[in-house]
C-alpha positions, 0 to 999 in steps of 0.5 A, a space after each residue: 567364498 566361505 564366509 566367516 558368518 552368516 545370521 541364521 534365518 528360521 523362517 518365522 522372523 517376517 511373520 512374528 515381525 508382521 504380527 507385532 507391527 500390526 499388533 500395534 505396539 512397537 516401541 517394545 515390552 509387548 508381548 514379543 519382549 514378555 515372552 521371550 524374558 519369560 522364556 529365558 526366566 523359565 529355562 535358565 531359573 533367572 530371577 529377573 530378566 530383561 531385553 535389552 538393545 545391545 549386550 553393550 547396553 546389558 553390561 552398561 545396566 550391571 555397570 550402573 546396577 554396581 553403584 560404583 563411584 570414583 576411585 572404585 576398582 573393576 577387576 576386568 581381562 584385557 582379552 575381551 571386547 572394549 564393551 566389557 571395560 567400557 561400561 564400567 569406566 562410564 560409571 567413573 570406576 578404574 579398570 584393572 586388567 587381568 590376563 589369560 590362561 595358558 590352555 584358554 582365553 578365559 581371565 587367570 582365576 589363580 592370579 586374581 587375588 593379587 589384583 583384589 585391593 581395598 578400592 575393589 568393588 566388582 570381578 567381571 568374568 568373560 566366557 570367552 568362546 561360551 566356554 565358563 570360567 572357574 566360577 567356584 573360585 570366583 564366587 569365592 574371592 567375591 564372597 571373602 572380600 564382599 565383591 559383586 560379579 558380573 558374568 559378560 556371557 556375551 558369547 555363552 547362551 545355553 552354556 554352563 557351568 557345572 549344571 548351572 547356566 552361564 550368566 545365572 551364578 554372578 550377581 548380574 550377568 549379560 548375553 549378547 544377541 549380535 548377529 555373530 551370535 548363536 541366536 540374534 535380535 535382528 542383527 542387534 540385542 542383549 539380555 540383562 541377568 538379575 541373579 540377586 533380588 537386591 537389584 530387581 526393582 532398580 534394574 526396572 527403573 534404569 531400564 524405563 529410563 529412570 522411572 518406576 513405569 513398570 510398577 505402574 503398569 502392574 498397579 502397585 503405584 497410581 502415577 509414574 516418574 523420575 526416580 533415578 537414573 536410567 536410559 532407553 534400553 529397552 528394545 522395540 517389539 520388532 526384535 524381540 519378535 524377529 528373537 522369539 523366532 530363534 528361541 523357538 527354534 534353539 534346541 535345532 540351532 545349538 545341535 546344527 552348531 555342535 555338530 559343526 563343532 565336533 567336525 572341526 575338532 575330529 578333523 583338526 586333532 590330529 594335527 594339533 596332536 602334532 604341534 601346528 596349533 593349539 585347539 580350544 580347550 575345554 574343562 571339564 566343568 564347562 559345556 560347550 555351546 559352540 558359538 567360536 571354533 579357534 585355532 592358536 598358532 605359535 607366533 604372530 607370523 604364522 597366524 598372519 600367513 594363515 589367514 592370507 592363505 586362506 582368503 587366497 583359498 575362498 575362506 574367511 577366517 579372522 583374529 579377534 580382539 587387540 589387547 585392551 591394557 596397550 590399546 590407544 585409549 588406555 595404554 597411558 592409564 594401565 599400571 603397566 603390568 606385561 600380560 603375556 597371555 592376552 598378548 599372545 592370543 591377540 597375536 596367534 588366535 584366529 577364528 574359523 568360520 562358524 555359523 548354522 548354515 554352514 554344511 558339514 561338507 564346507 566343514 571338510 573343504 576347510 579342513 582339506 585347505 588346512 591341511 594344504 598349507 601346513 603341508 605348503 608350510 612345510 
């Protein structure tokens, strides 16, 4: 069986675990958590970053950071993981969802105006796929309404967005370190972006639980206490050692993935050319850190028939994510806007596998298979 992931070991994970556990600090922001936030401050030009134990706790911190309050709107796609819609309903705000492009899954900046009322506070936008979204005229409406942006780049590390990195162009920004992931904290861990200074004292503070701990350990108060909100974000030093593994070993990773990437591509266009499927799109302002190879087929049916052939064939390739606007939870509290777009990749979109392990002659496998069924399907 061909799985759909497997985590990426680069070999130093034990031995920089080993070194922080009998370093003697576990409980994090040793130096296992410093270097690597320095690594992300130094390569991205980050103002202020910070681990974190989950990409969900990440955007739960620029949630809170958004100081929203009942009644506040949240402009957020519904083709996205419920985290990204979750932080902000903790905090009391109101979740409008926006839907997809046609070409890709990224929200539809063009119908984003439309959405924007008075009770508007913040747009988050989803790099789906690491592929950005059009952050010149997001950043726009934000700046002509006096909105925050929030960048969920759960999926985007080392992606950009006409020279600038992913996460670094909203106010606040999230990267996720799940073990789906391009780099991993150990099976779980995020990454808080303070792009605007406003928020770096406070980010601190909600980050240490609420106290202004970090500035009593740089000396600039005598004591340390409660002073806001916050909760335990921070991750133990075990797993920003078993990450720094996987920074030091990046620029490997992102190569092994592109050019698994570009295989898929080569071998898949022809057949897209023909109409079976539609493959991910590209702007050309985006970069591709090629963390999701998808295909899009034309109807719910199909992708199913597809994804049983497959597993029938040793190969796993799954769908993603169920609309967030008819889901159980908040169907009854949506505005009941149809939202063609989501819908239809919820129905159509399936992922194939995608991980740095797998070799380019497993690339091929999967291709010939492909080819197989559309050829059966015929």
């Amino acid at each position: 069986m061909i799985p759909f992931n497997k985590p990426h070991l680069t070999g130093k994970e034990a031995h920089y675990m080993y070194q922080a556990v009998f370093a003697g600090k576990l409980s994090g922001n040793g130096d296992f958590t410093k270097k690597c936030q320095a690594f992300f401050e130094q390569r991205y030009g980050i103002k202020k970053a910070l681990l974190t134990t989950s990409g969900t706790d990440a955007l739960e911190m620029c949630a809170m950071l958004c100081n929203l309050k009942p009644g506040d709107e949240v402009i957020v796609p519904s083709y996205t993981f419920v985290s990204t819609a979750l932080a902000f309903l903790r905090e009391g705000a109101n979740v409008v969802f926006a839907d997809s492009m046609d070409m890709n899954p990224n929200m539809d900046v063009d119908k984003l105006e439309a959405l924007i009322t008075s009770h508007t506070k913040v747009i988050v936008p989803v790099h789906y796929a690491g592929v950005a979204c059009d952050m010149d005229k997001i950043m726009a409406l934000a700046d002509k309404y006096h909105l925050l942006v929030v960048e969920d780049a759960a999926q985007a590390l080392d992606a950009y967005y006409k020279g600038c990195p992913l996460g670094t162009i909203g106010h606040l920004g999230a990267i996720s370190f799940h073990e789906t992931k391009n780099v991993t904290a150990g099976g779980e861990g995020g990454l808080l972006l303070v792009n605007d200074e406003r928020f770096i004292r406070r980010a601190e503070i909600i980050w240490e639980k609420g106290t202004n701990r970090a500035e009593f350990f740089r000396g600039e108060v005598n004591k340390y206490g409660w002073v806001d909100m916050g909760s335990s974000f921070l991750p133990a030093e075990i797993n920003a050692a078993f990450l720094w593994a996987q920074l030091e070993n990046l620029e490997d990773i992102q190569a092994k993935r592109t050019k698994l990437w570009n295989t898929y591509y080569e071998r898949l266009k022809p057949l897209a050319d023909k109409g079976c499927f539609q493959l991910p799109d590209m702007p050309d302002y985006a970069t591709n850190n090629a963390h999701m190879f998808y295909l899009v087929f034309s109807d719910f049916e199909k992708r199913t028939a597809f994804i049983q052939y497959m597993k029938e064939h040793d190969i796993l390739t799954v769908f993603h994510y169920l609309p967030l606007h008819s889901s159980a939870y908040y169907a009854d509290k949506h505005d009941g806007r149809k939202l063609p777009q989501c819908d239809r990749y919820a129905d159509c979109l399936v992922r194939l596998p995608m991980y740095y392990d797998l070799s380019i002659t497993e690339v091929d496998i999967i291709c010939k298979t492909i080819e197989k069924y559309l050829v059966k399907e015929k």
